[in-house]
C-alpha positions in Angstrom: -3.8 40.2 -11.7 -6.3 38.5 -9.2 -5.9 38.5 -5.6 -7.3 35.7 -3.9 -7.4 34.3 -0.1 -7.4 31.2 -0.3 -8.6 29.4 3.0 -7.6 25.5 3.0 -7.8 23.3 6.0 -5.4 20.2 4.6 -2.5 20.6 2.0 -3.5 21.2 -1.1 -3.4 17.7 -3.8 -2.9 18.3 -7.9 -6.3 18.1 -8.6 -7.1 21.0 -6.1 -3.9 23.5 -7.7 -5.2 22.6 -11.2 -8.8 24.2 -9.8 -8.1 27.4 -8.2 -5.2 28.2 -10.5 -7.2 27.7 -13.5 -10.6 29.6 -12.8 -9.4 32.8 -14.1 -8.3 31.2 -17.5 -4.6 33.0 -18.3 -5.2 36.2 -16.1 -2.6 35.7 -13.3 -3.2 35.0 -9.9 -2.0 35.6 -6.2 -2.6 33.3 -4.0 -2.9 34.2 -0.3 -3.4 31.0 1.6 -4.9 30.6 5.1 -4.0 26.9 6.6 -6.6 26.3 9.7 -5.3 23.6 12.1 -7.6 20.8 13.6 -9.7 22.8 16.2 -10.4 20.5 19.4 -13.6 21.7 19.4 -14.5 20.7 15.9 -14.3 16.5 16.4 -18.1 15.7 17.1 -18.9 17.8 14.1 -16.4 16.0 12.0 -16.9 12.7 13.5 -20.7 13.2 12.4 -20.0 14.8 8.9 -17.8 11.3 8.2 -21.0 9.1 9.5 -23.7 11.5 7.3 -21.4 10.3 4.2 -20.8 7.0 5.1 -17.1 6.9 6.0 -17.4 5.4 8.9 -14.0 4.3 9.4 -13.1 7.9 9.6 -15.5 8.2 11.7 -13.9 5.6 14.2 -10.8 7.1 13.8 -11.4 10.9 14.3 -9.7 10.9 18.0 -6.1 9.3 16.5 -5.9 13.1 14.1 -4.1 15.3 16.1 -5.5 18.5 17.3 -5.0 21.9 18.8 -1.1 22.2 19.5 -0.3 19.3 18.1 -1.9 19.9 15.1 0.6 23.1 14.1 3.3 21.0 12.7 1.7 19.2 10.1 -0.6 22.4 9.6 3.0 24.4 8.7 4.4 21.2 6.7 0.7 20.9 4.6 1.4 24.9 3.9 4.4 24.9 2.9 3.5 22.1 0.5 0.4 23.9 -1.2 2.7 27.1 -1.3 4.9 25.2 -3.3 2.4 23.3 -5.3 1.1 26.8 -6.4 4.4 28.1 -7.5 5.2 25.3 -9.2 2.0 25.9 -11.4 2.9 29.5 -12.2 1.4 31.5 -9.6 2.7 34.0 -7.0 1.8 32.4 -3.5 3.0 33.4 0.3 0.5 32.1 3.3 0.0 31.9 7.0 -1.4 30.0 9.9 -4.8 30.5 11.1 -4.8 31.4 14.7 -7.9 31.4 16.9 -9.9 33.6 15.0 -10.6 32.4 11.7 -12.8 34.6 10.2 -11.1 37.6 11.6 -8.1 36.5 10.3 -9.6 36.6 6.8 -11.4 39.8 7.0 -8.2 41.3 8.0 -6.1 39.6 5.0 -8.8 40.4 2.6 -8.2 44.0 3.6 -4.3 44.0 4.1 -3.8 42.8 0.5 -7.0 44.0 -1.1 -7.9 40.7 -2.3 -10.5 40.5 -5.4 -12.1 37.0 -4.0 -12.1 34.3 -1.2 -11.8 30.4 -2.2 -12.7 28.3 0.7 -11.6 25.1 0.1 -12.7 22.4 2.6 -14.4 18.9 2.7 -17.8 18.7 3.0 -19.1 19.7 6.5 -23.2 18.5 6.4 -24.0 19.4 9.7 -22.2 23.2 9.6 -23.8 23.7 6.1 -27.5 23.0 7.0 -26.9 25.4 9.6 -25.0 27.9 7.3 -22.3 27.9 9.9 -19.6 26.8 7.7 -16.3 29.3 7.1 -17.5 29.9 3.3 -21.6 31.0 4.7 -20.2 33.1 7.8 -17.0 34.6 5.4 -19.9 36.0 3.3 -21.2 38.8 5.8 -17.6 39.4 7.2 -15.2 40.0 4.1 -17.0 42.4 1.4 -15.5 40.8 -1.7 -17.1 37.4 -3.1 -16.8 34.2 -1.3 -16.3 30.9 -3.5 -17.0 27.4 -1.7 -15.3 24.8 -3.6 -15.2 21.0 -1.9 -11.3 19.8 -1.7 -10.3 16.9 -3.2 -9.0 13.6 -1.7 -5.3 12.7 -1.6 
């Protein structure tokens, strides 16, 4: 069986459950998902991610997302959901909350469950890429198993 953190940062859609349950053809997988809430500090990044692809109506909009506190609930709800979505496809999944630390978080679930891989699933993030500062480029020299960057799909 393969062992994989799973680091999302929005629930999970079909199309996204159909990819990471499927990369490892019939071999089973466990799925141990990381849900990071909207960080206050990420909105000028995202804002200018959404204008570098042209959505800038998402763009406008960035300030109405919630963030920080406010962000937990639908964080917990969107987890809850891709927990479920991965069951329902056959695979064994329990998850958690990201707190502060992202990255340590990871390192230390990677270790705790002696995970095989790391999936970070995300939207694209232009600006943090070029500068290999996204979670998938800094997971790589923190974790010691190999790190997967997949883009997520829209709902």
């Amino acid at each position: 069986m393969f062992t994989t953190v799973l680091m999302i940062e929005k629930p999970l859609v079909p199309t996204d459950v159909e990819l990471v349950t499927s990369l490892h053809g019939e071999d089973p997988v466990s799925f141990f998902v990381l849900m990071q809430p909207r960080g206050e500090q990420d909105r000028l990044l995202r804002a200018l991610d959404d204008v570098a692809l042209g959505e800038l109506e998402a763009a406008v909009h960035e300030a109405d997302v919630p963030e920080g506190d406010d962000a937990l609930p639908p964080a917990r709800l969107g987890l809850e959901h891709s927990l479920k979505s991965l069951r329902d496809a056959g695979a064994e999944a329990v998850g958690r909350i990201v707190d502060k630390h992202p990255l340590d978080t990871l390192a230390k679930m990677v270790e705790e469950v002696g995970a095989d891989e790391v999936i970070v699933l995300t939207a694209p993030h232009l600006v943090e890429e070029f500068f290999h500062r996204d979670w998938a480029s800094r997971a790589r020299h923190k974790v010691g198993v190999p790190v997967l960057k997949l883009f997520a799909h829209a709902d």
